[in-house]
N, C-alpha and C positions, 0 to 999 in steps of 0.2 A: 535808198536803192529801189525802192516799191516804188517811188513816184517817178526815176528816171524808164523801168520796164513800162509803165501805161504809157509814158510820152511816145516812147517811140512803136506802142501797139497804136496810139491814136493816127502818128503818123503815116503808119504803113496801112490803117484804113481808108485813110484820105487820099492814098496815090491810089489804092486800085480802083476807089470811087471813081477816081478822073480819067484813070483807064476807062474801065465800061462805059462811063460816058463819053468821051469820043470816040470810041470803036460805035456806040447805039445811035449819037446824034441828037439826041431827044435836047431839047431846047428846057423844058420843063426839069428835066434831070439837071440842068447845068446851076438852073435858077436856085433849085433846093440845094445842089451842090454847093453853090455859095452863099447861102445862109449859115447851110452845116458847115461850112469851111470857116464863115463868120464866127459861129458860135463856137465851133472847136478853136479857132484862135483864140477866141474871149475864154476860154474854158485853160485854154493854155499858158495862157497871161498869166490868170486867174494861179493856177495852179505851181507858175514861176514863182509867184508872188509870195505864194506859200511855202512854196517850197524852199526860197530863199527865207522866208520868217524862220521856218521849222531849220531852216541849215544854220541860223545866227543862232537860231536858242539852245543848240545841238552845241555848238561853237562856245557859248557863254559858259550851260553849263560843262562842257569838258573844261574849260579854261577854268571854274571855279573848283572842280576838282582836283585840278594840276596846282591850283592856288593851295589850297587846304593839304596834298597831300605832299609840295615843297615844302609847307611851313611844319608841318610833323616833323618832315625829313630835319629839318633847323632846327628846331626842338630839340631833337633826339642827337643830333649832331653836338650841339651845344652841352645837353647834359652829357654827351659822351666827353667829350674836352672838358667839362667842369671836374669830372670823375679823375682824368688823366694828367691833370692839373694840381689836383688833390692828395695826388695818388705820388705826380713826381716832388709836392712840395715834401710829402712826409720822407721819401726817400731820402732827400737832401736835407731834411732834417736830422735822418738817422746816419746820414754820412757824416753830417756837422758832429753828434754828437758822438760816433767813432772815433771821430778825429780828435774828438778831445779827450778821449779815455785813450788815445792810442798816442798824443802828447803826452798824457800823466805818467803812461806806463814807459814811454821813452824817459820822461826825468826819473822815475824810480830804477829804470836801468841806470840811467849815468850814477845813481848816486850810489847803487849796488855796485857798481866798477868800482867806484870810491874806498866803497871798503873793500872790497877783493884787493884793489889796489896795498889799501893800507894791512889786508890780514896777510897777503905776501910780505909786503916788508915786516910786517911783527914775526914768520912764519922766518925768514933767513937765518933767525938766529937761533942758536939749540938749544937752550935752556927757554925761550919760551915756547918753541915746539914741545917739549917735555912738559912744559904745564897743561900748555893746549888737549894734548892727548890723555894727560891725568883727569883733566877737566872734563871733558869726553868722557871716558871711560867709569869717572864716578857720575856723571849723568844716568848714563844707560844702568848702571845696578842699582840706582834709585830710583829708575822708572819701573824696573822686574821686579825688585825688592823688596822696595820702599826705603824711606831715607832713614838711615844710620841704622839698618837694621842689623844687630852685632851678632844674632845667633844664624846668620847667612854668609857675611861675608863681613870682612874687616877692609877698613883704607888705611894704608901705609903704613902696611903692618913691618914691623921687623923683625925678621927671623934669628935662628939660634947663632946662624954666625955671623951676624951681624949686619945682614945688608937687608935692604928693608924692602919688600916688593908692593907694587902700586896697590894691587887690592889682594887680598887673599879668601877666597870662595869655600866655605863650609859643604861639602855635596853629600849628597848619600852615596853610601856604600853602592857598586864597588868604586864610585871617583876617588870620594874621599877629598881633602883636602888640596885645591889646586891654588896654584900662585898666578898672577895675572901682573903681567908688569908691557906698559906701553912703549914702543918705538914709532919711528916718525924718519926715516932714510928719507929724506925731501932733495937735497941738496943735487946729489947723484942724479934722481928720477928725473928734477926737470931738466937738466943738461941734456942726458939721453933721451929725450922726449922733445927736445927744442929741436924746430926744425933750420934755424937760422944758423945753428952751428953748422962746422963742416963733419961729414960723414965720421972721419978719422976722429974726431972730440966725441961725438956720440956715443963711438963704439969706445972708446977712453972711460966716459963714464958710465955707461952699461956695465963695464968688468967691474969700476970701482961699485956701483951699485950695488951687484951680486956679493961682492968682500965684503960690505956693508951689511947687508941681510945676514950674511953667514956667520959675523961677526955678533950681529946682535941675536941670533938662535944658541952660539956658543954660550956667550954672557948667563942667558936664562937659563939655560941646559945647566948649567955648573952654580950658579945660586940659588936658583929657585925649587929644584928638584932634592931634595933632602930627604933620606930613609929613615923611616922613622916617624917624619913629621911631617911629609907632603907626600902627595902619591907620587908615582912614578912618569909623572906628567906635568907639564906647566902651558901655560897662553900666553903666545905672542900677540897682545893686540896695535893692528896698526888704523890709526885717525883715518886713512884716507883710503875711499873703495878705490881708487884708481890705482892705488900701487899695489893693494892687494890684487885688483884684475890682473896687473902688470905679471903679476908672480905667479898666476893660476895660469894666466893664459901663454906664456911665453919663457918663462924660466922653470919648468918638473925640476930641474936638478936642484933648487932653493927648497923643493917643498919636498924631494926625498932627502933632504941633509938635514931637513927638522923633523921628519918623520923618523932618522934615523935617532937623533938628540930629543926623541919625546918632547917637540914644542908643537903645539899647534899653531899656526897663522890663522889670526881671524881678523876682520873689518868690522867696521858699527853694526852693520847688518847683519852679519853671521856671528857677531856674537849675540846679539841681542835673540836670534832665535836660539843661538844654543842653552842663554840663561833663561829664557822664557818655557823651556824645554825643563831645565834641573828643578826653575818654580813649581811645575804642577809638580813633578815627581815628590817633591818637599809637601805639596798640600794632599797630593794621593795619601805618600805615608801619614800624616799627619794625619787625617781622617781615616786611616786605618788601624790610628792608632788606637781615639778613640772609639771606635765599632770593637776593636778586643775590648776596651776596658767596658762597654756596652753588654758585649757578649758575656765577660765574663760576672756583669751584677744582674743578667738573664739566667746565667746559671743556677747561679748564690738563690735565686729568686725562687727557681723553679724547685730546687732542692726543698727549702723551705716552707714552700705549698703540699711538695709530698706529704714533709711530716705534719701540716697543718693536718693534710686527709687522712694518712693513718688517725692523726688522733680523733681526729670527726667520727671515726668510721666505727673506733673506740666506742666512744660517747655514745654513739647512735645505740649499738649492741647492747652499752648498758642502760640506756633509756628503755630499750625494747625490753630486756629481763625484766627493768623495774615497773613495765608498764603491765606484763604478765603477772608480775608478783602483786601489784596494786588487783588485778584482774582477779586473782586468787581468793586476794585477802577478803576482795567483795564478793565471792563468790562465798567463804565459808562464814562472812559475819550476814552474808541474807538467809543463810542454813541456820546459824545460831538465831536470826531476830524469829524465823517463823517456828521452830525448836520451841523456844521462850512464847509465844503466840500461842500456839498447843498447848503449850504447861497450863498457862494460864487459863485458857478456858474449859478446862478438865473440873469435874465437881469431886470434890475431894469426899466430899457423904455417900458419893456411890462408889468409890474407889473399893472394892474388895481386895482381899490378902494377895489374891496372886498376884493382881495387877501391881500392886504397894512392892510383892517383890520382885516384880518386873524393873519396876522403875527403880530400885537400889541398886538392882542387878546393872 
């Protein structure tokens, strides 16, 4: 930019040169003129010349930094795609291997159908729903209990008149003694739950459902409840939380007809908190039992130390007389040794009569 401003100050000194010279005429001005006009061209060439050098090397080096600062840009383009590359391989890696845990866990459904499948069909039939729920039902009291524990609860116990209930539950006072006998209404529930029947069958076995439940609260009500020998209460437990929900949420009138028959309705779950509930009460007392029998060898103990201290206290008193009396004794036998001391250093040749009856005296 600096060499284009002189070009054109050179130039615009050269036209007013040619002005004053032909406005003045001078011959000799013209002459000089054209030398300066020579040398100022030569000076301009000159100066082209350079300025064309100075505009290639201007030219080269920006071209070598557009070089240098392209190939960064590539660089850094490249490692960006190596990164994104990297980046998308792991993803499809961890999609790959989604896919394969999301395979495994599709065969381990099909083969859990398999059995749902096969425990419905073992479940249609009523005598093995009745083991099913026994089997159940002695799980959960050997998990709160521990297994076969006889001074908690008994399995299959039989009662005085003869019908035998699934488990019988030892409780503290005031439970006391409850019966626990399982049912399993299956048949009814999923009729009235299937949506494939028509309306009219549903509600069919909805009523029979409810004569079901009610039927099997009567049952227990009338065997299990015994005066005398069980409390005034027994447990319905059923296998399956769905028919219990069935009954909490939808039928009150099932759970005031066993409310009325002293039965309670429970599921895996509510009974297992309600035994988890009677266990601590079983280990409170139980450890309260022992703290009485604690308490009372604290008693026994402390009594015992009393008389230990009376008699200490004894002993002390008489230690202390006899340490007085010892103190005594050495006090009248240091009287008697210097007594005996005096005697003896007395001259018996100067003793005079009176002294003689002094000393008899």
């Amino acid at each position: 930019m600096d060499y284009v401003i002189i070009g054109l100050l050179i130039l615009v000194v050269i036209i007013l040169i040619i002005i004053l010279c032909k406005n003045n005429g001078s011959n000799v001005m013209l002459e000089r003129m054209g030398r300066l006009e020579t040398d100022l061209t030569k000076e301009i060439g000159e100066f082209k010349v350079g300025f064309s050098n100075d505009l290639r090397n201007d030219f080269d080096k920006l071209n070598e930094k557009i070089d240098t600062r392209l190939n960064l840009i590539n660089e850094r383009v490249n490692a960006r795609l190596d990164q994104n590359f990297e980046k998308t391989n792991k993803t499809f890696s961890s999609i790959l291997e989604r896919l394969s845990k999301i395979d495994e866990a599709q065969k381990k459904i099909d083969g859990l159908s398999t059995e749902i499948v096969s425990l419905q069909s073992v479940l249609t039939d009523k005598k093995t729903r009745g083991i099913f729920g026994e089997v159940n039902l002695n799980y959960i009291l050997s998990n709160v209990f521990g297994e076969e524990n006889k001074g908690i609860y008994d399995i299959q116990h039989k009662m005085s008149n003869g019908f035998i209930a699934d488990a019988l539950l030892y409780a503290p006072a005031p439970l006391g003694t409850i019966a626990i006998d399982s049912k399993f209404p299956l048949e009814n529930y999923q009729r009235m739950t299937d949506k494939s029947l028509s309306k009219e069958e549903r509600v069919l076995a909805e009523k029979q459902f409810k004569l079901d439940v009610k039927k099997h609260i009567d049952a227990i009500s009338s065997k299990y409840i015994i005066p005398g020998e069980t409390s005034n209460e027994a447990i319905m437990f059923l296998p399956a939380e769905a028919i219990f929900a069935e009954i909490n949420a939808y039928h009150p009138e099932l759970l005031k007809e066993a409310y009325n028959k002293k039965v309670w309705i429970t599921s895996p779950t509510t009974l297992m908190s309600t035994l988890s509930i009677i266990g601590m009460i079983l280990k409170n007392m139980e450890r309260d039992k022992y703290a009485k029998v604690i308490h009372e060898e604290l008693n026994k103990l402390s009594f015992e130390f009393d008389r230990y201290k009376d008699r200490w206290d004894k002993l002390s008193r008489n230690i202390d007389t006899v340490n007085r009396s010892v103190k005594e004794l050495h006090t009248t036998s240091e009287k008697i040794s210097r007594r005996f001391e005096s005697i003896n250093k007395v001259d018996i040749g100067n003793i005079d009569h009176e002294t003689i009856e002094y000393i008899e005296e």
